[in-house]
N, C-alpha and C positions, 0 to 999 in steps of 0.2 A: 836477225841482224846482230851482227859481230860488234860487242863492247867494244870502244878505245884502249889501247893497252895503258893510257894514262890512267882513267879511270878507274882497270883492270888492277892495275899494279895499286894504287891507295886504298881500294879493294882487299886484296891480297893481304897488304904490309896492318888493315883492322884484323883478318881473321888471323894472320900470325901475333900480332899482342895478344887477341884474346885468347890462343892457345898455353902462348905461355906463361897466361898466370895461370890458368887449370893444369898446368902441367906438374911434375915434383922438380923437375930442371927448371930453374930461372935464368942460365944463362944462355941454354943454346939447342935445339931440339935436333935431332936426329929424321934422314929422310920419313922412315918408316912412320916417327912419331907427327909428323906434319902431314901425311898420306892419310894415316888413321883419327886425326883431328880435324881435317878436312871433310873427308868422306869421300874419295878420290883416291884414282887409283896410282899409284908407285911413277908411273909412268908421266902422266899428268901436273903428278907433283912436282919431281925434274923439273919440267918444262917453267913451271909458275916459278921456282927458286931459283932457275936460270937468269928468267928474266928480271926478277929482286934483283939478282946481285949486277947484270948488266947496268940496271939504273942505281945503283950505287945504294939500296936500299936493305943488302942482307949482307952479312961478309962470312965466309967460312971457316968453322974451328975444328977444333977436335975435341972428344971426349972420350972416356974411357967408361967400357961398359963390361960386362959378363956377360962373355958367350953361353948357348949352352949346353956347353959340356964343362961348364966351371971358371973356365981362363978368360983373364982379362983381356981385351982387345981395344984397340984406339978406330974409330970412325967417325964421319965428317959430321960435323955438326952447326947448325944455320942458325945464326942471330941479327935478330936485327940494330940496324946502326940508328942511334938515335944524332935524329938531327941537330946540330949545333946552332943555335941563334947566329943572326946576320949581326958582326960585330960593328961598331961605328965608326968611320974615320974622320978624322980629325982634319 
C-alpha cells in the first residue's frame, strides 16, 4: 500500500535535516549527496526533491564544487525552507 504523499513528503523534509547535519555543507546538499545519504538511487531521488520543492518545502541553490580534473564548477544544490511561525493579526 502506497504512503500518502503528505505523509511521504514530512517524511522525506526528517531524513533531509538529518542529512544535513552529518553532512560538511550546512547550507545546501547537492543531488548525488542526498542520493548517497538516502540510500537510493539518482533517479528516485529527482523525484522525492521534485516533490519537496512542489510543496514549497526545498528551494534550489547553487554551489561551487571541484570537478575532477581540478576545476571549479557551479551545480544545483537543495535546501531546505524552514518554516516561518504563523504571525498574529491584530
Amino acid at each position: 500500500m502506497a504512503m500518502p504523499v503528505a505523509n511521504s513528503i514530512e517524511t522525506w523534509v526528517l531524513a533531509f535535516a538529518a542529512l544535513r547535519q552529518d553532512a560538511k555543507s550546512t547550507t545546501a546538499l547537492s543531488m548525488c549527496e542526498l542520493a548517497d545519504g538516502w540510500g537510493i538511487t539518482a533517479k528516485i531521488a529527482r523525484d522525492r526533491v521534485r516533490r519537496l520543492i512542489a510543496a514549497g518545502r526545498v528551494v534550489c541553490e547553487h554551489k561551487l564544487v571541484q570537478a575532477i580534473d581540478g576545476r571549479f564548477m557551479t551545480i544545483p544544490a537543495y535546501k531546505l525552507v524552514v518554516a516561518k511561525p504563523a504571525s498574529k493579526s491584530k
